[in-house]
C-alpha positions, 0 to 999 in steps of 0.5 A: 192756687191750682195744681197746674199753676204750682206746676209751671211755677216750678218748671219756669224757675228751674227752667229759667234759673239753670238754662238762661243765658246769664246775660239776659239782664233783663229778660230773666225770672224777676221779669216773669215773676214781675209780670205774673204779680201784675196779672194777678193784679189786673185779674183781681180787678176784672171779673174774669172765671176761673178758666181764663184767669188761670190761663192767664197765668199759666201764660204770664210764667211761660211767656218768656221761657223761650228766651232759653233757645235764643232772642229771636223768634222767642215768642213761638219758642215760649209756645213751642216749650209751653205746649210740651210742657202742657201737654205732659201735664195732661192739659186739655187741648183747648186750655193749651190753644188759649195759652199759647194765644196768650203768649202770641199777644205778647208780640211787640206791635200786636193789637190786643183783641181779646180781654186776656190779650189786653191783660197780658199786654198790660202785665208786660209793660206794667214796668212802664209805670213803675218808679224803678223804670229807669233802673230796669231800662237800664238792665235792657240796655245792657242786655242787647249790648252783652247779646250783641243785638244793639248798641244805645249810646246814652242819647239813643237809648232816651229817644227810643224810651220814649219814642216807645213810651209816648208813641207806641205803648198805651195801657188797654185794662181800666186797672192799668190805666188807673194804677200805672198811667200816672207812673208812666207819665212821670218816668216820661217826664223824667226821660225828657229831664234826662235827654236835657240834662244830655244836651247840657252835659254834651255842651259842658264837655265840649267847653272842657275840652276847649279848655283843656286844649287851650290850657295844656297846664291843667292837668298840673294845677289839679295836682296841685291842687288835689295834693295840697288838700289831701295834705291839709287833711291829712294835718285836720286828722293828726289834729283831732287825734292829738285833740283825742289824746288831750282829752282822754288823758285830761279826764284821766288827770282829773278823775285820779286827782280828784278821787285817787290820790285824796286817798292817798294820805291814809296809810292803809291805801299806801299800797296804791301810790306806786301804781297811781305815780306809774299811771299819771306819769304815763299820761302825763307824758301822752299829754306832753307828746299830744301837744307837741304834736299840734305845737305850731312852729314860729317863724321870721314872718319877713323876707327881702326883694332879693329873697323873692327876685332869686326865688329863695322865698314862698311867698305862698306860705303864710309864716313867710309873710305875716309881719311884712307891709301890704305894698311889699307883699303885694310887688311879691306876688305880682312877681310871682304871678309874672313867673310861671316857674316860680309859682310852681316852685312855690307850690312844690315847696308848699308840698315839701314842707307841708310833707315834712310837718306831716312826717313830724306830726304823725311820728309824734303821734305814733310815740304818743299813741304808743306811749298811751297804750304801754301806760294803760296796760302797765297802770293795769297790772301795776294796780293788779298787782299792787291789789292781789300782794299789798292790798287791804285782805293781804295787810289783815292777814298779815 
């Protein structure tokens, strides 16, 4: 890399870092630095000399540092900081004339007339062929609207994509034509995918708001319905902490039973038999406390005609119904479903009791939990203790 180039580089990031409008979401230095890797790409692939190749680049890093000064006019702008900069530098009149030609090709609806010209054009728009397109349209977007130069609604922007993909743009170097042709083809049909699943959307909110404004219940049903389900998964996870609890402390159980109280019975190890009581009770007790937590409670399964005729009775909950004849529960809900009122007393009464359940299980859960801690830790200094005063070195020396 020539001194000059290293140069610019350092001015254009600092340049581009300190005094860009942070706004630019597009328009910034991973833009530049994008468009210098394409041209060095492109040059790669071109048997270009060392002159017009590092006045290539020279243009690729300060094509957009006009942008410092403002959007409009920014291609001059670039040329105006480029020539400055160039010329403190010492570069020849003729090298700064071929850069700032360079930058001038950047010009949206300029025809390319020379190699380097078609290259820089090219370098620009490599984006177009690249997978990350959509991401990188997208940061446009919202640069023009945070500027204040233009407002796309979703739609707007997809046309003009590809308004400016099909019908204005077009690849001029061999190079991009064989390397980011088929991208941009792809990323237009992405954009036509795009604009009709728009079209679709559009349609689906219409139907919604027809249906929203023929049912003004709605709102109340996805309560229901989001509470309830928030509840049931609340009541799953109580579940699998109980399950946890049950496990851990049968495997506890099982291990202490099968290899610490068998050694028990010789007298040398008598030292351990408080210990161990203190912790199988202890586990024994989050055993017991687990499984109460998740004991399901019994009930009628039955209730009357004149239980559901004065609304006394959730015929929505299965414990309320699970012994009754089909015709009978079948009359329920048809009264039910007459009775707008009372399915959402139902509903709300599902929600209390379920409510209630919760309360219960997750208090029992704490105890449990907390009981399964103060076990562990006193099982812990019990065996330490048991070890450090009674254990076999203390009845040797004694």
């Amino acid at each position: 890399m020539s001194e000059i180039i290293q140069k610019t580089e350092s001015f254009v990031i600092d340049l581009l870092t300190n005094d860009l409008d942070s706004n630019y979401l597009y328009h910034n230095l991973a833009h530049t630095r994008r468009v210098v890797k394409s041209s060095k790409e492109i040059i790669n692939s071109h048997s270009l000399n060392a002159q017009d190749s590092e006045a290539l680049i020279l243009a690729a890093w300060l094509h957009d540092t006009g942008y410092t000064k403002g959007s409009e006019g920014h291609e001059e702008k670039s040329c105006s900081i480029a020539k400055k900069f160039l010329e403190k530098q010492g570069y020849s009149a003729e090298g700064i004339k071929e850069v700032l030609d360079i930058i001038m090709a950047t010009k949206r609806y300029y025809e390319p007339k020379t190699d380097k010209e078609q290259i820089i054009r090219d370098a620009d728009a490599s984006h177009f062929g690249q997978k990350s397109y959509m991401e990188t349209c997208e940061l446009l977007r919202s640069e023009l609207s945070l500027l204040g130069i233009a407002n796309y609604s979703s739609k707007e922007w997809l046309q003009a994509n590809l308004q400016m993909l099909r019908k204005e743009h077009k690849y001029y170097t061999n190079y991009a034509k064989e390397h980011w042709q088929s991208g941009k083809d792809k990323n237009i049909k992405k954009l036509k995918k795009e604009q009709k699943s728009e079209k679709e959307i559009a349609k689906k909110e219409a139907l919604k708001a027809k249906y929203k404004t023929e049912s003004p219940d709605r709102g109340i049903q996805t309560l229901f319905r989001v509470t309830l389900k928030n509840h049931l998964t609340l009541s799953d996870i109580a579940d699998t902490k109980a399950n946890i609890l049950l496990s851990v402390n049968a495997i506890i159980i099982s291990v202490v039973l099968s290899n610490l109280i068998p050694k028990l019975d010789n007298p040398s190890n008598s030292y351990l038999i408080y210990p161990t009581i203190i912790f199988v009770t202890f586990s024994v007790v989050s055993m017991a406390l687990a499984v109460l937590a998740t004991r399901p409670n019994v009930t009628s399964g039955e209730f009357t005609k004149e239980d559901v005729k004065n609304k006394k009775v959730n015929v929505l909950f299965f414990g309320n119904f699970h012994k009754m004849k089909l015709p009978d529960y079948e009359w329920a809900i048809q009264e039910l479903i007459q009775d707008k009122d009372y399915i959402y007393s139902s509903l709300t009464k599902d929600l209390y009791f379920l409510g209630l359940v919760l309360n219960r299980k997750y208090n029992i859960l704490r105890t449990t939990y907390t009981v399964f801690m103060i076990g562990i830790v006193l099982s812990v200094i019990a065996f330490a203790i048991a070890f450090h005063y009674f254990g076999p070195d203390r009845m040797m020396t004694g």
